[in-house]
C-alpha positions in Angstrom: 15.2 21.4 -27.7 15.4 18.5 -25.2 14.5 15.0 -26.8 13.5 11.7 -24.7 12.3 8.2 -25.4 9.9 9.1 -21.7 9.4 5.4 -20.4 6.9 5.4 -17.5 4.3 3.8 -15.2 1.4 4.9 -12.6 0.9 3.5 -9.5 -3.0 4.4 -8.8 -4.2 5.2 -5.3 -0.5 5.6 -3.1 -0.9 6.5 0.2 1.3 10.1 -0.3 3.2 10.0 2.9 4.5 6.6 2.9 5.8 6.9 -0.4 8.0 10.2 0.1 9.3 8.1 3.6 10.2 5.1 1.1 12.0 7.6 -1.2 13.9 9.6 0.9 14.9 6.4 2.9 16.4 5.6 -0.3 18.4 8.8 -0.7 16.1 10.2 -2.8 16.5 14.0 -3.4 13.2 16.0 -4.0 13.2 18.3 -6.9 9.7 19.8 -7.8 6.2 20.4 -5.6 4.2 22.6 -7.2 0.8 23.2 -9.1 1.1 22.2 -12.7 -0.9 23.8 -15.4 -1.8 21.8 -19.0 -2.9 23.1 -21.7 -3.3 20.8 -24.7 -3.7 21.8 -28.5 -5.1 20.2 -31.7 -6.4 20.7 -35.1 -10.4 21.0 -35.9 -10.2 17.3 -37.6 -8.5 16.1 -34.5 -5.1 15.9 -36.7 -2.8 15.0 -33.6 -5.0 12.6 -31.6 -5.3 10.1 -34.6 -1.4 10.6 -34.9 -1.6 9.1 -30.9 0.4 12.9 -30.4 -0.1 15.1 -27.9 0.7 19.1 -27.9 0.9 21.1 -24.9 2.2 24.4 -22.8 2.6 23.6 -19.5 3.1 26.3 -17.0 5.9 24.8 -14.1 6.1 27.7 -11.7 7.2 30.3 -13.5 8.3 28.7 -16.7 6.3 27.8 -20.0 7.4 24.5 -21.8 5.8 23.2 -24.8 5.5 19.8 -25.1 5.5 17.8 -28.2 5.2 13.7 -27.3 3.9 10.6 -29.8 3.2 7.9 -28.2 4.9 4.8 -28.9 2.8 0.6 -28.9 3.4 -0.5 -25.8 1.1 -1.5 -23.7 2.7 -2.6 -20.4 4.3 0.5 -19.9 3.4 4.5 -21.3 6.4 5.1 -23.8 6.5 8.4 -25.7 9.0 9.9 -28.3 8.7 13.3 -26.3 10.4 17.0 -27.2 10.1 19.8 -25.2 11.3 23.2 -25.5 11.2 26.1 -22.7 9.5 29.5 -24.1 9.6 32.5 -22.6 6.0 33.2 -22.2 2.6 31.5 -22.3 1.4 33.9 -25.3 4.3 33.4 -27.3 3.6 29.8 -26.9 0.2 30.1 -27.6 0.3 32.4 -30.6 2.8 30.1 -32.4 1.2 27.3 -32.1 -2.7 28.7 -33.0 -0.5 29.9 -36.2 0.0 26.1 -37.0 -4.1 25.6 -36.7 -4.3 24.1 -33.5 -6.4 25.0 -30.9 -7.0 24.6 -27.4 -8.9 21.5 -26.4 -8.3 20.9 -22.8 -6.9 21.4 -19.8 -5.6 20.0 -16.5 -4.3 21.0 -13.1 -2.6 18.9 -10.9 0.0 19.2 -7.5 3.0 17.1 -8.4 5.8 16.2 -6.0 9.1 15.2 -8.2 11.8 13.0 -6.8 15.2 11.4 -8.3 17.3 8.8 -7.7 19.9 8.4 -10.4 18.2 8.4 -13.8 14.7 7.4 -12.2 11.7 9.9 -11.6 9.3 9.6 -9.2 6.3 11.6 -9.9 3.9 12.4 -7.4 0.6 13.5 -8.9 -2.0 14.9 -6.9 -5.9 15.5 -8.9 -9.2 17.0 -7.7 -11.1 13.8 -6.7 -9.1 11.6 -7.6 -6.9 9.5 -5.1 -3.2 10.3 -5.5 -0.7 8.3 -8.1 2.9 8.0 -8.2 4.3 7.9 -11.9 8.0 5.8 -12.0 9.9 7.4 -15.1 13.2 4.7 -15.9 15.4 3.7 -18.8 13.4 0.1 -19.5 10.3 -1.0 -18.2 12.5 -3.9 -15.8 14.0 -0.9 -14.3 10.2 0.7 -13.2 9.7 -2.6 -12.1 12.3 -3.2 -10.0 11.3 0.4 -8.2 7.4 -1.0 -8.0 9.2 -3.6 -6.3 11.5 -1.4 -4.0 8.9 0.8 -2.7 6.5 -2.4 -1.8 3.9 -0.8 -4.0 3.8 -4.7 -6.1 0.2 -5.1 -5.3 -0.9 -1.8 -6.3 -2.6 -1.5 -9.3 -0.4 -0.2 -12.6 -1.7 1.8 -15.4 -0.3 3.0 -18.3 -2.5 5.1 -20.0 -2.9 9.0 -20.0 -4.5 11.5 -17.5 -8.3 11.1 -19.5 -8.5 7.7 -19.3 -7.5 8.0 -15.9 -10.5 10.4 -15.2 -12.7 7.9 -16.9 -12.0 5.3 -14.9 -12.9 7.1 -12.0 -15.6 8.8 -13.5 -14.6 12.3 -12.7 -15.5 15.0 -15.8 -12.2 15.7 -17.8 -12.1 19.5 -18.4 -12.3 19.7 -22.1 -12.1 23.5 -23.9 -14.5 24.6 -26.5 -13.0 24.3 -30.3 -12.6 27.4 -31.8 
């Protein structure tokens, strides 16, 4: 089971193509473009969500990883104690978890376009109706923005809450599952 202290930042409304020119300028190596799949899980009494936890599967091509993450107080950047583990199938997923009484609650899709650069991520993320955002993943918050800074994306506006709040603000219906 892989554990991370995940440090991270989005950069709201990136024009797509300048930022993969910026990257790969800077030797940056793509990794990952493809459709991603969320599925996230809680208790009837919302157990997780007052913990400030998330659970999820998330299908990644043809792999299925479940996600544990807390999130940590910090409010200029997203920090999350985060494990993940790599399952062999969505229902094996699925059925352990439902056998710990959670439930699905929501979902999301999204197109994301990965990049690295040493031990820095660059997440391109890609939403229905909403304008594309780049998500810099780094060891400190200095380090993220130092790479704001690098990419000339300083006058962009930050955020560094989660994908809901991020449909909120632009007022776009967050697709929420029926509890069982």
């Amino acid at each position: 089971m892989a554990h991370i202290i995940e440090k991270e930042i989005k950069i709201l409304d990136i024009d797509v193509d300048v930022v993969i020119q910026r990257l790969k300028s800077m030797d940056a190596q793509e990794t990952f473009s493809w459709e991603i799949h969320d599925i996230y899980y809680d208790t009837a009494t919302n157990k997780l969500e007052k913990e400030w936890k998330r659970l999820r599967i998330r299908k990644k091509w043809d792999t299925y990883i479940v996600t544990m993450k807390k999130k940590l107080d910090d409010t200029i950047i997203r920090s999350n104690d985060e494990r993940e583990e790599e399952v062999e199938s969505f229902s094996e997923a699925d059925k352990l978890i439902q056998s710990y009484n959670c439930r699905p609650t929501r979902e999301k899709r999204k197109t994301r376009i990965s990049y690295s650069l040493w031990t820095v991520h660059f997440d391109i993320d890609i939403y229905s109706g909403i304008p594309p955002l780049l998500e810099i993943e780094a060891n400190s918050k200095e380090e993220i923005f130092l790479w704001i800074e690098r990419l000339g994306l300083e006058k962009k506006t930050t955020a560094s809450y989660g994908s809901r709040s991020l449909f909120k603000a632009y007022k776009i219906p967050y697709s929420m599952l029926k509890k069982h």
